[in-house]
Structure formats: C-alpha cells, structure tokens
C-alpha angles and dihedrals in degrees: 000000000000114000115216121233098264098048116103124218100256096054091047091050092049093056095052101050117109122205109221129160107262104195135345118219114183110231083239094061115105099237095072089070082073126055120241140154129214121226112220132190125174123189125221119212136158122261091250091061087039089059099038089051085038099055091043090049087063103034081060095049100054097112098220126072090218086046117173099229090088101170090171114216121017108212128220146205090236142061146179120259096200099062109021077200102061111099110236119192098191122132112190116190135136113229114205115236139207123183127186136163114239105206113214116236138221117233119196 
C-alpha cells in the first residue's frame, strides 16, 4: 500500500489493519480460570518488501545446499553506487506498526 501525501500516519495505518483471530482458548481449557492478556502487534509493509521477504524466506528453508528451487537473482531495492556490477540483496522499507494488549475475559 502506498500512502498518498496527505494521508497521516495514523489513517494510513487504520486502513491497513487487519482483524484476525489471534488465539482461541475453550472455555473448557484450564487457563481461563487466570486472567491474562495477550500483547499483539501486527506490521504493515508494501507488497514489493512482502515478496521480497517472502522469496528470501524460501530460498533459506530448502533443506539442501544444491536445492532445486534455483531463482536466480533477488532483486532489491538498493544498490551500490562504487561498482554499478556488484549484486547487491538488500530490501529497505519502513512498515507501519500498530501494538495493543488484549485483556482475557471471564465469563460467568
């Protein structure tokens, strides 16, 4: 998501928030007889850092050094400006982020 100029930070980080469930407990389950609360923080980035995370993240679980997944280069976002040859896999971006405790409640 590219936030346009006049957007502030918080508008831009209010239409990217997505509600998920973050963890369900039975009511059966033991830990509801204590109260807890659960901190959550979610990170924000464009498509172009997810898939470049995204692509590095699988190219460093194949299990085998000779592995068959070969994509050749990963491009980044940076580059050096000494030698225009050298490869450079560097992604620079800023995600927004957004934190907040989610308190457990009893239920009687």
């Amino acid at each position: 998501m590219y936030a346009l100029q006049t957007d502030t930070y918080e508008e831009v980080l209010k239409e990217d928030c997505v509600t998920l469930p973050i963890r369900f407990i039975s009511d059966k389950d033991y830990i509801t007889t204590n109260r807890y609360s659960i901190l959550v923080k979610q990170y924000v980035e464009n498509l172009e850092a997810y898939t470049f995370h995204k692509t590095i993240k699988e190219i460093a679980s194949s299990s085998s050094i000779l592995s068959p997944k070969q994509p050749g280069l990963v491009n980044g976002n940076l580059k050096c400006i000494s030698n225009a040859d050298e490869k450079v896999i560097v992604f620079f971006d800023v995600a927004a982020t957004s934190s907040n405790i989610k308190p457990s409640f009893w239920i009687d």
